[in-house]
N, C-alpha and C positions, 0 to 999 in steps of 0.2 A: 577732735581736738586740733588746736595750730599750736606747731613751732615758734621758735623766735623771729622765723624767717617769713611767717605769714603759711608756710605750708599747711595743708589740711592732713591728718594724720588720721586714718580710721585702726580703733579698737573694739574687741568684740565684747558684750555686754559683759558677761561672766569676768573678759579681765577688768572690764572699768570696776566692777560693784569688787572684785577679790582684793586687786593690785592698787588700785587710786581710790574710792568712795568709803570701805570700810575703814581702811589704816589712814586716811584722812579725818574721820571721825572720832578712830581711837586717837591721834595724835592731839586733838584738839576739845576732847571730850570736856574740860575743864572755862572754854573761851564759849559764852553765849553767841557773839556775835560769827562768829564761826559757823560753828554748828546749826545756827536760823539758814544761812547763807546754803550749807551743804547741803540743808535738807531740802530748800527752794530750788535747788539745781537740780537733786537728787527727783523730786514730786516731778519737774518738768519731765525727767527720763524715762520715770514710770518705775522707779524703785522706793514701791511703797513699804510692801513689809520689812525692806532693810530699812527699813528710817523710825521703824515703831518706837522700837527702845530710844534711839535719838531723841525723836518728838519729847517724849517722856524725861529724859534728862534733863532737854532744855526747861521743861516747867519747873522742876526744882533750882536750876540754879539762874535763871534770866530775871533780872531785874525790870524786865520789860515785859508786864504782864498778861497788856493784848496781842502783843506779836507771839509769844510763846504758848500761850493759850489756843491762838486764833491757829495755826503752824499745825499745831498737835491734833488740835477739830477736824482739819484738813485730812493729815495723815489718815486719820479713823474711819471719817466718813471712805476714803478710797479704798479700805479695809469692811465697809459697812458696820462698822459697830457705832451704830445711831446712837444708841443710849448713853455710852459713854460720852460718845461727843458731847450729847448735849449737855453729859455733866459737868465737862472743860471748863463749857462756855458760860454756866451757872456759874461756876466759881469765879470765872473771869467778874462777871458782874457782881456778884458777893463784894469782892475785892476794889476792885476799880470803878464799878455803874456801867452802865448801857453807854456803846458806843455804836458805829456806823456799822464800821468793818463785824467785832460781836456780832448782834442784829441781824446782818444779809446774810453767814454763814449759819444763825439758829434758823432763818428762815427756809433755808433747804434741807434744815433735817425736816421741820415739817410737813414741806412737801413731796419728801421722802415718805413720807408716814402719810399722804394724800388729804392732809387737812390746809387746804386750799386760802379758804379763805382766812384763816390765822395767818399765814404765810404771804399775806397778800398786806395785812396787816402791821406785820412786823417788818416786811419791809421796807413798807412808807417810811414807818418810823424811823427806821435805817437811814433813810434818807433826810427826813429832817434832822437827825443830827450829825449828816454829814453829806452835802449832798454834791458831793464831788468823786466819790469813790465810785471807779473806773466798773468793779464788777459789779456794787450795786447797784446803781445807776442806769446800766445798760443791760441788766438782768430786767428790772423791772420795764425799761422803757421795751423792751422785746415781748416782755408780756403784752404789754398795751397794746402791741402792735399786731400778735396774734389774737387777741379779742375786738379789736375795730379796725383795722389797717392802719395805712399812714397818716391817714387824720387825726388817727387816737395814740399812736406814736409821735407827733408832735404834739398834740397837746399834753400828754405826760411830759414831754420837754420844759415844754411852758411853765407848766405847773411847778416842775423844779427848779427852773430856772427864778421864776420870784422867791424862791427860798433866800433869806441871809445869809452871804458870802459865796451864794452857787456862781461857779463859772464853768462847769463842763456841758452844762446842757447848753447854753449857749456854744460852743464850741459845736456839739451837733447837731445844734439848729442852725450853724451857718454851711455845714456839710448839705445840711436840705435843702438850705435855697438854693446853693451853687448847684446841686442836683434838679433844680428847678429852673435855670439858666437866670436868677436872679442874685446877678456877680456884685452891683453894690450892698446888699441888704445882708450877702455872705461876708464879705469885708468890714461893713459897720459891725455885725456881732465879733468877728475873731477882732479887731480891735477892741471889745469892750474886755473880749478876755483876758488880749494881753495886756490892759493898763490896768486889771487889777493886780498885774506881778504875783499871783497864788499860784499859777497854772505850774502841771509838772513837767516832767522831761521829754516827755514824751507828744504834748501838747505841738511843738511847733514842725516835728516829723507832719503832722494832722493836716496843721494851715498851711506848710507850704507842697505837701504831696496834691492835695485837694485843689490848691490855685495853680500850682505847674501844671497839671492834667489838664486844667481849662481851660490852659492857654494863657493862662495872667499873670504870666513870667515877671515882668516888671514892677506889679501888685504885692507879689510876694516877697518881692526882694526887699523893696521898700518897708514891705510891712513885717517880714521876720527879722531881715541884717540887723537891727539895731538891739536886737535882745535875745538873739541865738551867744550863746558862750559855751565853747564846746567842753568845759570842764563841768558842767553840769546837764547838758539838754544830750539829748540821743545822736548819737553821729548819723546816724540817718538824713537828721534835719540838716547838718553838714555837709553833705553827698548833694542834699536837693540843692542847696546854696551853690555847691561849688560847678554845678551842671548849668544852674540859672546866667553865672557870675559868666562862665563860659559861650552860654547863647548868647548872653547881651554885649559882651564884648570888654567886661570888667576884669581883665585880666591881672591888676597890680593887687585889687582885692581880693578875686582867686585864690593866686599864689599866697597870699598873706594867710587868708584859710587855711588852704592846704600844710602849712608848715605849723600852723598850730595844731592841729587833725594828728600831722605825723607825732608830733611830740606825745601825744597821748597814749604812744607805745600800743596801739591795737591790732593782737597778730591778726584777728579776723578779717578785718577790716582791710589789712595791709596792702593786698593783690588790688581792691578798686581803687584807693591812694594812687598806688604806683600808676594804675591805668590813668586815673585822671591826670596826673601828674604830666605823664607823654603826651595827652591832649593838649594840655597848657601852651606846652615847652615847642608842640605843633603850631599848633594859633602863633605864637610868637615867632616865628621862623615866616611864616606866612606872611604875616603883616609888618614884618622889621623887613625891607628890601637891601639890599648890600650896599656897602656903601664906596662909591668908587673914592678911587686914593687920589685922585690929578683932580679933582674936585676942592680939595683944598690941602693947606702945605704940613702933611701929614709924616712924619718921622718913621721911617721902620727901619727895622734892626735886622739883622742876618744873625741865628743862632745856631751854631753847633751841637749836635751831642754826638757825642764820640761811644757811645753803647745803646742796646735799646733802650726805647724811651722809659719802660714801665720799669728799669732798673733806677733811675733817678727818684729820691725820693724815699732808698731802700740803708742810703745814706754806707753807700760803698764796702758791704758786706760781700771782702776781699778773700776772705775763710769762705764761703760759697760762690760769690761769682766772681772768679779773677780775671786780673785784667788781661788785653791782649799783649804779646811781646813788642817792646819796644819797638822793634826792626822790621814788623810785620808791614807789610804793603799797604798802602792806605787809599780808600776807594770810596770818594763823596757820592752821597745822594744827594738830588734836588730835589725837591714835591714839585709833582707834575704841574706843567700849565693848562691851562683851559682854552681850547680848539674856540675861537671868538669871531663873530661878524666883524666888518671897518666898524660900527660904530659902537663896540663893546670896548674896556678898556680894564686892568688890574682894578681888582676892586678886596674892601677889607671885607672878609668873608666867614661867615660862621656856619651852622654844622647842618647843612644841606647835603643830599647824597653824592651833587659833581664837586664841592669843594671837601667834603669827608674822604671820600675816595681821592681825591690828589693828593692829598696827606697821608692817607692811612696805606697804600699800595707802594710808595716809594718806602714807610717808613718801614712796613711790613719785607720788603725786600732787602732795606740796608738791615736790618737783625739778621734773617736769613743767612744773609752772606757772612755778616756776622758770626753766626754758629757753625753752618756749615764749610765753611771752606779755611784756611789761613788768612786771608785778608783781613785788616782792622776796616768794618764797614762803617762809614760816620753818617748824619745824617746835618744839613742844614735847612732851616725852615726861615721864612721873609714874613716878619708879623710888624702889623702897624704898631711903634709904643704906646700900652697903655688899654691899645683897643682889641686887636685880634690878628688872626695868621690873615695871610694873603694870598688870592692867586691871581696869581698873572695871565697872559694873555700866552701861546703858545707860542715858542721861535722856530724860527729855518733855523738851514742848516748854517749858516754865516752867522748869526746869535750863538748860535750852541756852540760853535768853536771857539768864540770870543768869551762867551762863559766860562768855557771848558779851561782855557788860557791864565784867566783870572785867578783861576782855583789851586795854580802852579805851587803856589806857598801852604797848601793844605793836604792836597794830596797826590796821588799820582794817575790817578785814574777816576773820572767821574761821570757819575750816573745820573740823565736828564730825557726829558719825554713830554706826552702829553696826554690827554683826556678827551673828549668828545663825548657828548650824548645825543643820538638821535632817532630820536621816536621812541622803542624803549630797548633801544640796543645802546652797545657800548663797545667804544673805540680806545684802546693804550696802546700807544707808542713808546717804546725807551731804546736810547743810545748809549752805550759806551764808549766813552772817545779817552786819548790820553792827553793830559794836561800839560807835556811840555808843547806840544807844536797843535795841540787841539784836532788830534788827527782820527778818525773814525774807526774803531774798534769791531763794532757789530751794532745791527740796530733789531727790534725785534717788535711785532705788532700783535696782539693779542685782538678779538672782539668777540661781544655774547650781547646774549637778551639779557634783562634784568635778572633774570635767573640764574644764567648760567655767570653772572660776575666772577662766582668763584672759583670754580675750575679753572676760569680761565685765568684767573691770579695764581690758582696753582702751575699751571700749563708756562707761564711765563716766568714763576722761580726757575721753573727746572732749565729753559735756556738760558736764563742769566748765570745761574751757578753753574752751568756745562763752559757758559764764555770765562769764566773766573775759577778754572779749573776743575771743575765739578765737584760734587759737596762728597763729605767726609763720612767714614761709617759716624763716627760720634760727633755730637753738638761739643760745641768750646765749652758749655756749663752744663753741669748733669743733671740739673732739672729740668732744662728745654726739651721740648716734644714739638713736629711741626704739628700747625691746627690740624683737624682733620677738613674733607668738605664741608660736613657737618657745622664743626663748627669754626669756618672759616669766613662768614659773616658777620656773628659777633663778635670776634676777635678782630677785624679790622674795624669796629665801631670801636671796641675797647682801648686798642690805639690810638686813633683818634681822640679817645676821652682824657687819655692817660697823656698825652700832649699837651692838650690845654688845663690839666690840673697841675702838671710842671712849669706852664707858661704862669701860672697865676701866682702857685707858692714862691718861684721865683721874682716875683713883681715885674714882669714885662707885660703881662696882658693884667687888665683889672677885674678884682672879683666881678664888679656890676657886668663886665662884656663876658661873662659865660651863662649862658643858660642851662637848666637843665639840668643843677649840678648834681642834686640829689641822685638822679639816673645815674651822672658820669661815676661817684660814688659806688653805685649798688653794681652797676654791670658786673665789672667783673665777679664780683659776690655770686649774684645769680649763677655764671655761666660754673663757678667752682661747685657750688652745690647741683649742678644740672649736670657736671661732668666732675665726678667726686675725683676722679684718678689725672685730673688734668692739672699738672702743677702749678703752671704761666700765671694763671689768674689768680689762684691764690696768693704771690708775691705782687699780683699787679694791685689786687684789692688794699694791701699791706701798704703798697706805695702811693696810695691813692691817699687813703687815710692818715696816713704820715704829711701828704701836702695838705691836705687840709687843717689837717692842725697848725701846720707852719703859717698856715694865713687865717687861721682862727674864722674857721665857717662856722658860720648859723645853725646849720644842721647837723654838725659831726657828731653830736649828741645823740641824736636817734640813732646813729650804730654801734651805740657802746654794747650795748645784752648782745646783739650781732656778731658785733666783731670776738669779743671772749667764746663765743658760742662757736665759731668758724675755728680758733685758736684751738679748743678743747678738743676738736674732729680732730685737729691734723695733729696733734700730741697722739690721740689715740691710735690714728693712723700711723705715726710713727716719719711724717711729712718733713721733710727737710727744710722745708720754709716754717713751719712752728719755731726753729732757730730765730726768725724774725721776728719773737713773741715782743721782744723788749720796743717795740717801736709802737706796737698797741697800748703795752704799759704806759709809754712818755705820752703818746695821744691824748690817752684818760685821765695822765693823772696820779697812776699806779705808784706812787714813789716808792715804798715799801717791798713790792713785788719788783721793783729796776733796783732796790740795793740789794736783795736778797740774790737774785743773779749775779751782780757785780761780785757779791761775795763770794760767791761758788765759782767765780769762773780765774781761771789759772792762764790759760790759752792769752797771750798779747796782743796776735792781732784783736782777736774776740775784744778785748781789753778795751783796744784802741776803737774799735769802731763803737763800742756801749760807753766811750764817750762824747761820739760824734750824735749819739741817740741822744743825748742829754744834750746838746749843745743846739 
């Protein structure tokens, strides 16, 4: 089974058929369509004798004669009670006449019973009056093929194929040429199948696995893009599309795919989504190169946040995370700059790992100090308007003062550094200097492989909070926890995400300059179900989806079952951020469920800030 979440969940037979398959049957005992459905799930798993009595229901009350018929035959024969079957299927035809589907199943009671050539018989005729059905069709052409080989395997093809209205032998008669390395004469047949518009769901999984494999990536595109609609054809066919769109370099089509796919809510599916998803979002990072800022007269802004970033968003739930005191010492971060050759220059910068990391390592440190110590930590970021954050170039020590100086009116102490990558190691730098005379505080130099990035992020909290009096038994807010190492990498991705979804909902950066959103979206999600007891993300997830609705994304819809489904864990759990429930309500929609709150709730500030959720 999958979750809402895409997880794979194993249960052992005895509970599916006891706990889900039986009391799904009795609940639904009365709905035909139902009960056909349970019992084709049910036949897949191999719970045949539990479906007897089912099968049998269904013929009494389905108005759909050959489906409830043909279901019940089925059941019997995997039971071997031939004889009955074949009286199902007698009465089916008493009632309704000889159909396709009918026909191929009496014709395996026959050759159950080893009367061969009856069976050979009846199931032509199957096919003449329908000669598209998937098991007859390819029952019979299998035969063919064990009495003369592939010669007589295709001409059984043939044969059906001039039938009126056949289009699936065609379909694997262009499987055979393409297996013959005759790739136009496979292309002219799946063109003939797909402009008769009968073909099923599962038909265009066929033509473009069969042309991907060969190589005829651009074949295929051409020839399924125009008539795959993923609300009827197999997401399979989906998957190949979105692999193709990805090799050839069709990226705006891609992504357009992709977001219809997700809407389709498929927890199964969900895990290669999301994977495709990060391939995309790769390619586009890839081939988008940065764009420097002195290149043209580009406007950027300097913005403030005076708490952590993933607190913005959560719309100042002052009864959970209060503020710092007034009078508390104030101590700016910069986002680091970028260690540059003479001829590199600031540039507008999106979510690579040295400008992620210059973002996420100061921002991750102003929290820090933030929780642990007295100081009020603030953070300022440099983003071009409209387009994205920025990083600069690195400064000496004569810049840093001068910065340092600048910042006189903001705080009293400020934190600035720098970044370098080379080869696959990694270099940070940060100073603390004081802002009335810009005078040098302490400076502190960290470096690792790619690997060790985070340790050695943790290695340089602990002297920064040792220089700002070292950190406190308790965080300023009592859900904070520091990451562990563990998960000390994607928590500074999630930062970083949690930056540019407040850069958007606030309108300074444009929805169009973020990529990826979907991921910035889910991370934190992920990382709270992967780390159930870790609270950070689950207010960060909360505030994520809170900006998105403020800037009415595309997507936020595919996290509605989600995010209620995350909501209902942390109620059970008994999670202090489930208090943040009223912000998922407003997201979705919930009106009902945000007055029913408002009504039970007494508490003023609570009051006040569930009207700042409405507003």
């Amino acid at each position: 089974m999958y979750d809402v979440h895409g997880r794979q969940i194993q249960i052992t037979r005895g509970d599916w058929r006891d706990n889900v398959l039986l009391p799904q049957l009795k609940e639904r005992w009365n709905e035909p369509d139902a009960i056909y459905q349970l019992i084709v799930d049910g036949l897949n798993d191999g719970f045949h004798e539990e479906l007897e009595r089912a099968s049998g229901r269904l013929v009494d009350i389905d108005p759909i004669v050959e489906r409830s018929h043909v279901i019940r035959t089925i059941v019997l024969m995997k039971l071997e009670r031939f004889d009955e079957a074949e009286r199902v299927l007698r009465d089916a035809i008493a009632r309704t006449g000889e159909s396709g589907t009918i026909l191929t199943n009496l014709a395996k009671i026959q050759v159950s019973r080893g009367d061969i050539e009856l069976a050979d018989a009846t199931l032509w005729k199957a096919i003449t009056l329908d000669p598209n059905q998937d098991n007859g069709l390819g029952w019979w052409a299998a035969r063919e093929r064990d009495r003369g080989g592939d010669a007589a395997y295709v001409a059984a093809l043939q044969r059906a194929a001039a039938l009126p209205g056949s289009w699936r032998a065609n379909l694997w008669l262009g499987r055979a040429k393409l297996a013959e390395g005759d790739a136009d004469g496979a292309i002219a047949l799946f063109q003939r199948v797909l402009a008769q518009g009968t073909f099923d769901h599962d038909t265009l999984v066929t033509i473009s696995g069969d042309l991907g494999n060969a190589g005829l990536v651009q074949e295929f595109v051409e020839l399924v893009s125009p008539h795959y609609d993923p609300m009827q054809h197999a997401p399979q066919a989906g998957f190949n599309l979105l692999q193709a769109y990805l090799q050839l370099g069709y990226l705006d089509q891609g992504e357009e795919l992709l977001g219809r796919l997700y809407t389709l809510n498929m927890p199964p599916f969900k895990q290669h989504l999301d994977e495709m998803a990060m391939r995309y979002q790769e390619r586009r990072r890839e081939t988008t190169p940065p764009r420097p800022v002195a290149e043209e007269a580009l406007e950027i802004g300097q913005f403030p946040f005076d708490r952590p970033v993933w607190m913005y968003g959560l719309r100042d739930p002052d009864w959970l995370l209060p503020n710092k005191p007034a009078d508390a010492k104030k101590v700016m971060f910069l986002m680091l700059g970028k260690s540059m050759s003479g001829k590199q220059q600031a540039e507008e910068q999106r979510e690579d790992d040295i400008g992620r990391l210059s973002r996420a390592i100061p921002l991750y440190l102003a929290e820090s100090a933030y929780e642990w110590t007295p100081v009020h930590a603030q953070s300022l970021v440099a983003v071009v308007m409209g387009g994205g954050p920025v990083i600069f170039g690195a400064h000496g020590e004569d810049a840093e003062r001068a910065t340092a100086m600048q910042l006189i009116h903001l705080a009293e102490l400020v934190v600035q550094g720098s970044i370098a990558q080379e080869g696959d190691r990694w270099l940070v730098t940060i100073s603390l200097r004081e802002t009335s005379q810009g005078e040098l505080v302490a400076t502190e130099t960290v470096s690792a492989d790619n690997s060790g990035i985070e340790a050695a992020v943790l290695d340089l909290e602990g002297k920064l909070l040792a220089h700002l009096g070292g950190a406190q038994v308790r965080p300023h807010d009592r859900i904070y926890t520091r990451p562990t190492l563990e998960q000390m990498q994607p928590y500074l991705n999630a930062l970083a995400q949690s930056l540019m979804l407040g850069l958007v909902a606030n309108e300074i950066v444009s929805r169009d300059s973020m990529w990826g959103e979907r991921n910035m979206l889910e991370w934190p999600l992920r990382m709270a179900l992967h780390w159930p007891d870790y609270t950070v993300p689950k207010a960060m997830y909360v505030s994520g989806i809170s900006h998105a609705s403020r800037y009415r994304s595309m997507v936020l819809e595919e996290f509605d079952e989600r995010s209620f489904a995350l909501l209902r864990d942390m109620h059970a759990a008994k999670s202090p951020i489930a208090d943040l429930g009223p912000l998922l309500l407003h997201a979705y929609r919930r009106t009902e469920g945000l007055a029913a709150i408002k009504k039970n709730t007494s508490d003023m500030r609570r009051l006040e800030w569930l009207k700042r959720v409405g507003a």
